[in-house]
C-alpha positions in Angstrom: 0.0 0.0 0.0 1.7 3.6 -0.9 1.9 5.0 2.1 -0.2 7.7 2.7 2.8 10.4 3.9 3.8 10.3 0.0 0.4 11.1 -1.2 -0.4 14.0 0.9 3.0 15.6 0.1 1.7 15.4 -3.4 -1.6 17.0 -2.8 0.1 19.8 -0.6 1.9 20.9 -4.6 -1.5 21.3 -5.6 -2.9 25.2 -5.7 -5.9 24.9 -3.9 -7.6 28.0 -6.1 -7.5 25.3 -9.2 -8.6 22.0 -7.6 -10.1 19.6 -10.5 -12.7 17.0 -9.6 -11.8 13.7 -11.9 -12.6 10.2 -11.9 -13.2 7.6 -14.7 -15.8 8.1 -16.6 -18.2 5.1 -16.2 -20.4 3.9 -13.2 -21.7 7.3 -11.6 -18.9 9.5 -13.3 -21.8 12.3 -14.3 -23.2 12.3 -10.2 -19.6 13.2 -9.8 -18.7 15.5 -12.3 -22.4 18.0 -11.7 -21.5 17.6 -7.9 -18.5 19.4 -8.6 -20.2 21.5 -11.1 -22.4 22.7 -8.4 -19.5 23.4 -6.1 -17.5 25.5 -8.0 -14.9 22.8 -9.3 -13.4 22.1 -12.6 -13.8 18.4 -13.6 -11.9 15.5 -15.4 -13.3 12.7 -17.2 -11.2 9.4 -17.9 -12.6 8.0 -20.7 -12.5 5.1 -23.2 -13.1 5.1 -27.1 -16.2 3.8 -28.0 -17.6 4.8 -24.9 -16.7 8.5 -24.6 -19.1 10.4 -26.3 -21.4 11.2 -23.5 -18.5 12.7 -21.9 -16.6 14.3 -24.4 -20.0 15.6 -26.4 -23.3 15.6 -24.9 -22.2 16.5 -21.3 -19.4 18.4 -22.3 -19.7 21.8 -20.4 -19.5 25.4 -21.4 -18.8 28.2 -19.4 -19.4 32.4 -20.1 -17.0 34.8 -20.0 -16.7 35.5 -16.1 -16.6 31.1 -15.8 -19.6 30.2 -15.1 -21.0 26.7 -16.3 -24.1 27.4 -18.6 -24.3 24.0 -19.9 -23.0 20.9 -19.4 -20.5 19.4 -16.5 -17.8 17.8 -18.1 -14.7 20.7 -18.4 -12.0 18.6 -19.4 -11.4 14.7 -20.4 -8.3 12.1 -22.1 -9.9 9.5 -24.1 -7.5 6.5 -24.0 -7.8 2.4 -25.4 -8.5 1.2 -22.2 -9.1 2.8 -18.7 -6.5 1.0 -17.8 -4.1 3.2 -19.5 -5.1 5.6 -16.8 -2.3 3.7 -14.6 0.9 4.6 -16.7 2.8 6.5 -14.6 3.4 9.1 -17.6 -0.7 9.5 -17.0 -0.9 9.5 -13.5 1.7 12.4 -13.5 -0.6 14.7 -16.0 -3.3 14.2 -13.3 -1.1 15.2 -10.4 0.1 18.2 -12.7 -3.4 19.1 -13.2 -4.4 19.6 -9.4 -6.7 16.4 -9.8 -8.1 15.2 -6.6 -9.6 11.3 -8.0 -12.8 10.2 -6.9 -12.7 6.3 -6.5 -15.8 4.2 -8.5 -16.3 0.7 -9.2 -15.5 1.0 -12.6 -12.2 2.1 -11.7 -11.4 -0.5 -9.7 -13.0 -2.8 -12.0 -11.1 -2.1 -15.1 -7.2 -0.9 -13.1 -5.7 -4.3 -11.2 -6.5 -3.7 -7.7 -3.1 -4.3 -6.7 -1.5 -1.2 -8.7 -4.6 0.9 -7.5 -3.2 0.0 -4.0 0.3 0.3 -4.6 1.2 2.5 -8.1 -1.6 4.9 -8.5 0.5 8.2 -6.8 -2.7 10.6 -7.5 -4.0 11.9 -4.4 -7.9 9.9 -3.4 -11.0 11.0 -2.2 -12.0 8.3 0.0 -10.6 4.8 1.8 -8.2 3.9 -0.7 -7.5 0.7 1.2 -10.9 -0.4 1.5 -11.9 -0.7 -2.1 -10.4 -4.3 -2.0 -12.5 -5.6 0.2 -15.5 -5.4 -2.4 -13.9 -8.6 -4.1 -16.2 -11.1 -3.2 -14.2 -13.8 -2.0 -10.7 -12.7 -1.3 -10.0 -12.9 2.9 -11.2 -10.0 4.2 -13.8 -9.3 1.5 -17.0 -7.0 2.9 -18.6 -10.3 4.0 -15.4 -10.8 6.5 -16.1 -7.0 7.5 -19.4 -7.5 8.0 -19.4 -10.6 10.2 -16.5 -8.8 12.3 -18.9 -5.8 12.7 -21.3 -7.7 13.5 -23.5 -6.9 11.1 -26.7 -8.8 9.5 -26.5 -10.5 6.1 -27.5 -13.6 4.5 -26.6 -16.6 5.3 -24.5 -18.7 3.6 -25.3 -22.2 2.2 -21.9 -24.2 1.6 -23.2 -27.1 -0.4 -25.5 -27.3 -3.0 -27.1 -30.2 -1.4 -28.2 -28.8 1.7 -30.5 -26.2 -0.4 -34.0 -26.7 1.3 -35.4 -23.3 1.0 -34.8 -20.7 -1.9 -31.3 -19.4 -2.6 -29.8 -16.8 -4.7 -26.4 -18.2 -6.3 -24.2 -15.6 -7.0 -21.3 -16.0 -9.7 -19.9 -13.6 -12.5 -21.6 -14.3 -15.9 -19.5 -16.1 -18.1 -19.6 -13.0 -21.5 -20.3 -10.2 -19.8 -17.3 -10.1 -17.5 -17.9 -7.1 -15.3 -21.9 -8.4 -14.9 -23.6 -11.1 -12.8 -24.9 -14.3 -13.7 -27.0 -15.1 -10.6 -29.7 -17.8 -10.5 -32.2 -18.7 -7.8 -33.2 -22.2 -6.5 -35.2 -23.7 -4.3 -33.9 -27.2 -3.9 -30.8 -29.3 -5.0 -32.6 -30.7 -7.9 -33.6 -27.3 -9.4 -29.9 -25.8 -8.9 -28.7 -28.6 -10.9 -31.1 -27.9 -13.8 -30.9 -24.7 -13.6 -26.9 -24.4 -13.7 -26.6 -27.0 -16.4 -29.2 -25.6 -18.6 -27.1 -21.9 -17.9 -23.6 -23.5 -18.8 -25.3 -24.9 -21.8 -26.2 -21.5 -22.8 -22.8 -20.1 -22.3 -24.4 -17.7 -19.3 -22.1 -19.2 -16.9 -19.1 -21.4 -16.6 -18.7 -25.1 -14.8 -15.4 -23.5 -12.8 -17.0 -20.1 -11.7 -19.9 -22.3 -10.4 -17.8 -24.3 -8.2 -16.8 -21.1 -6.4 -20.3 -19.3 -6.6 -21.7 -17.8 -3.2 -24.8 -19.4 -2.3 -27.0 -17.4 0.5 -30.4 -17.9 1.4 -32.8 -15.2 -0.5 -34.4 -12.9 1.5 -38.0 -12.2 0.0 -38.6 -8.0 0.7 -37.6 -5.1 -1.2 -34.4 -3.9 -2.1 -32.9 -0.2 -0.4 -29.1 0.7 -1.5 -28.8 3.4 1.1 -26.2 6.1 0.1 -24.3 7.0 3.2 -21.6 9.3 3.9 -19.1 9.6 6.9 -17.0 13.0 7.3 -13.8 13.1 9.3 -13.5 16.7 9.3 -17.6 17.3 10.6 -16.4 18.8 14.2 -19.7 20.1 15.5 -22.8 17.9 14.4 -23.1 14.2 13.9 -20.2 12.8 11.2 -22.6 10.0 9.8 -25.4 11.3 7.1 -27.8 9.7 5.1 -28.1 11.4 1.6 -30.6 9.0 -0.6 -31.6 6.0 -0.9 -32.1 4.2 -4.8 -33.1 0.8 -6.1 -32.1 -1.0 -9.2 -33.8 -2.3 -12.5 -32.4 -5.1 -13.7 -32.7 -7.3 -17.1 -33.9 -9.4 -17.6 -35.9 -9.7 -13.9 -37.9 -6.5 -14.7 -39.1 -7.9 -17.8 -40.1 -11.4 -16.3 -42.2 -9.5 -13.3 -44.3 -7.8 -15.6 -45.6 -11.3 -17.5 -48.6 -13.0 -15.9 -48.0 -16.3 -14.1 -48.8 -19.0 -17.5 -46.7 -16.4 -19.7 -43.9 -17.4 -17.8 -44.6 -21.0 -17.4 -44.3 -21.0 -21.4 -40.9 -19.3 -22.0 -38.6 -21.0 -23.9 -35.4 -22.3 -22.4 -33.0 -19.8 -22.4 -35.5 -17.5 -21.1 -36.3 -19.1 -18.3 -33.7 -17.6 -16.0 -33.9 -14.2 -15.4 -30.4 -12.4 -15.6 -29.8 -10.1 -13.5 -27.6 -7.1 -15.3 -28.1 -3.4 -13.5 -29.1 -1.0 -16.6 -31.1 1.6 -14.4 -31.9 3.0 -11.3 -34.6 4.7 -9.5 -35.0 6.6 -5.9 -36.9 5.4 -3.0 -37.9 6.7 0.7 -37.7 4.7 3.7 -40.7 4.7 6.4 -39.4 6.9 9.3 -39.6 4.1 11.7 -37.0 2.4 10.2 -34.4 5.1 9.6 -32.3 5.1 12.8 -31.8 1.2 12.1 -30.3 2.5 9.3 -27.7 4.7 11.1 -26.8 1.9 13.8 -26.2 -0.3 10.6 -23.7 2.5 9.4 -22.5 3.3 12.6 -21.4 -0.6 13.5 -19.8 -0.7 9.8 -17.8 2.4 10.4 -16.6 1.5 13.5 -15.5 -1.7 12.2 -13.5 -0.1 8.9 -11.6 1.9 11.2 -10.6 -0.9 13.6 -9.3 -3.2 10.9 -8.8 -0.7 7.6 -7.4 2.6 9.1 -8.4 5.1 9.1 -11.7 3.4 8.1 -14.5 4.6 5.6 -13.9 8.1 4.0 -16.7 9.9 2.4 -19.6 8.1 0.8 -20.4 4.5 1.0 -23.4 2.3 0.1 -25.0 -0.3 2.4 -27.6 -2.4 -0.4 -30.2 -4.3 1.8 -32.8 -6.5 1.6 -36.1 -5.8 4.1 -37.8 -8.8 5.3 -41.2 -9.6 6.5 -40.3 -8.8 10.1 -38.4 -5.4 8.6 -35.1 -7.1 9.4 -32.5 -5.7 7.2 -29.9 -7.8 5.6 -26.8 -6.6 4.3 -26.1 -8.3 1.1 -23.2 -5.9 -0.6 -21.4 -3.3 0.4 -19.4 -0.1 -1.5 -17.2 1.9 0.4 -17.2 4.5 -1.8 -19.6 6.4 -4.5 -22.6 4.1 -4.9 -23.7 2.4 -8.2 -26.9 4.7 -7.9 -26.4 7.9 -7.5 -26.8 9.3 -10.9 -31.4 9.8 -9.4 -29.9 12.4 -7.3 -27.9 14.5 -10.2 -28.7 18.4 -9.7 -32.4 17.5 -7.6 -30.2 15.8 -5.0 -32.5 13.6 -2.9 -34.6 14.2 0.0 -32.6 13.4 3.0 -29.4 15.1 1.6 -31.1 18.1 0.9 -33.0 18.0 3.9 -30.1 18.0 5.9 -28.3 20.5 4.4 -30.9 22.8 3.1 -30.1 23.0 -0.5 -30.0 20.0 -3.2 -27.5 17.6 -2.2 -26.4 14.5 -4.3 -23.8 12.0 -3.5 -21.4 13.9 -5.9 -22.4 17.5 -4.6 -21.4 16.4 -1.4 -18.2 14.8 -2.5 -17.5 18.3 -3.7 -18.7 20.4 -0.9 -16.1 17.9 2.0 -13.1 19.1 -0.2 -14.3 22.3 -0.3 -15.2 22.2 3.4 -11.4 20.3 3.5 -9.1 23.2 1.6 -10.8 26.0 3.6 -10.0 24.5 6.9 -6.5 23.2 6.3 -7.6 19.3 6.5 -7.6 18.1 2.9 -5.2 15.6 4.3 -8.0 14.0 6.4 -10.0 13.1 3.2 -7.1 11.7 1.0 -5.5 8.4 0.9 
């Protein structure tokens, strides 16, 4: 891990007066980059041909003559092969010479080897640099080790196929679409077996991922991804805020829901199984009962981050929860950083951010406002990793 001594004495050359925003420009890139919009920041997209045109085009921002964004939120952008390119140190060093503070997102981590993002990547982080690892789902201390140590609710696990006696969700990458899922449900042995057959036949999913898929018993309730954030520098009120709260659409399980019962029944083969690939999100409230549950589940996860990945959670994180019957939550993935979601609270914000500070506040506005908060209080090293 680059020790964080060396990447504060990089972010004290910056010149605080011209502090860019950047991150890659994927996942919830545009939440970030009209956060920093609305805070007075210049941005950076990282992008990657084929795939850069909503950056470098349709969100590309243009400002008056006294600087002032009048459309758009994109200021500035590299196109490159692969976002991987974004690790050469030749392109880490134009970010540094750019005053770029990086936000972190899963696509980042996705596409850069985790190990060079944890020991190569010299350009000064927003957020928990260390704790991005433990979102790969089985390594040691994955977030499932975290949350077991925090003691924290989540599924339970079911370690052989054969002692399935109540539905399951199996959870294994899909076999094309390398950065997606390709998750099945069963409800006994005899169904997981036809049902993972039938998906290797159809090239969804692979014999060898199978034999190290994650099997957990499914929790029948709604899903809440609740977009947290902890700040380190808040000296006065409570450090721990809830900002929104979003949900997911998901092909092709949206599109079986809306059939009737038969329709369904009378699918052909390889439509039987539902896949279960994110391409949407939408925004959600929480009854008020329930919300301070929410901060003791935040609280217990915080406290745990800093006991065993100092110093702990940084900024925004997402807690994504199932709700039982009973309105038991159950943890069933964690992001310790900017959540998958956040592009429903763009420029609106979302209630409970804006609520709390009394003026719209998305996840990436209030990315913005900490370093802003950070540089005019002399503790942008509290925020960086």
């Amino acid at each position: 891990m680059i020790d964080r001594k060396e990447i504060i004495e990089i972010a004290e050359s910056y010149y605080t007066d011209d502090i860019k925003i950047g991150t890659v420009a994927s996942h919830s890139g545009l939440d970030v980059f009209d956060g920093a919009i609305e805070e007075n920041f210049e941005t950076f997209a990282i992008c990657q041909a084929g795939r850069e045109k909503t950056y470098t085009e349709y969100f590309k921002s243009k400002r008056d003559a006294n600087g002032n964004v009048v459309r758009g939120i994109v200021d500035d952008y590299v196109v490159y092969d692969k976002f991987n390119e974004l690790m050469l140190p030749e392109n880490q060093q134009k970010l540094v010479d750019d005053n770029v503070l990086f936000i972190p997102n899963r696509s980042f981590t996705s596409y850069c080897d985790i190990d060079a993002v944890e020991n190569d990547f010299r350009v000064p982080m927003v957020g928990s640099r260390n704790m991005l690892r433990s979102e790969e789902r089985g390594m040691d201390q994955d977030y499932y080790w975290l949350l077991e140590k925090a003691g924290l609710p989540f599924p339970e696990r079911i370690n052989d196929p054969e002692d399935i006696d109540e539905l399951v969700m199996v959870k294994l990458p899909h076999a094309v679409k390398k950065l997606e899922r390709g998750f099945f449900t069963a409800g006994t042995y005899s169904e997981y077996v036809e049902k993972s057959e039938s998906l290797i036949k159809q090239g969804v999913i692979t014999r060898e991922a199978l034999a190290e898929a994650r099997i957990e018993r499914y929790i029948i309730g709604p899903v809440f991804n609740f977009d947290m954030f902890y700040s380190p520098i808040e000296e006065e009120m409570n450090k721990t805020e809830i900002l929104g709260i979003d949900w997911r659409f998901e092909t092709s399980l949206d599109g079986h829901v809306r059939l009737p019962a038969p329709q369904q029944m009378n699918l052909a083969e390889h439509q039987l199984t539902p896949e279960y690939t994110v391409c949407g999100h939408n925004s959600a409230t929480l009854r008020e009962s329930l919300l301070e549950e929410v901060f003791k589940l935040s609280e217990l996860y915080i406290k745990a981050s800093k006991e065993f990945y100092d110093p702990g959670v940084i900024g925004p994180f997402c807690l994504q929860t199932c709700i039982d019957k009973d309105l038991n939550f159950h943890i069933y993935d964690v992001a310790p950083r900017v959540g998958g979601g956040t592009n429903v609270h763009m420029s609106v914000g979302h209630p409970y951010g804006n609520t709390l500070w009394r003026k719209p506040m998305s996840t990436g506005r209030r990315v913005a406002f900490e370093v802003r908060r950070a540089i005019e209080s002399g503790q942008l090293d509290k925020i960086i990793t």
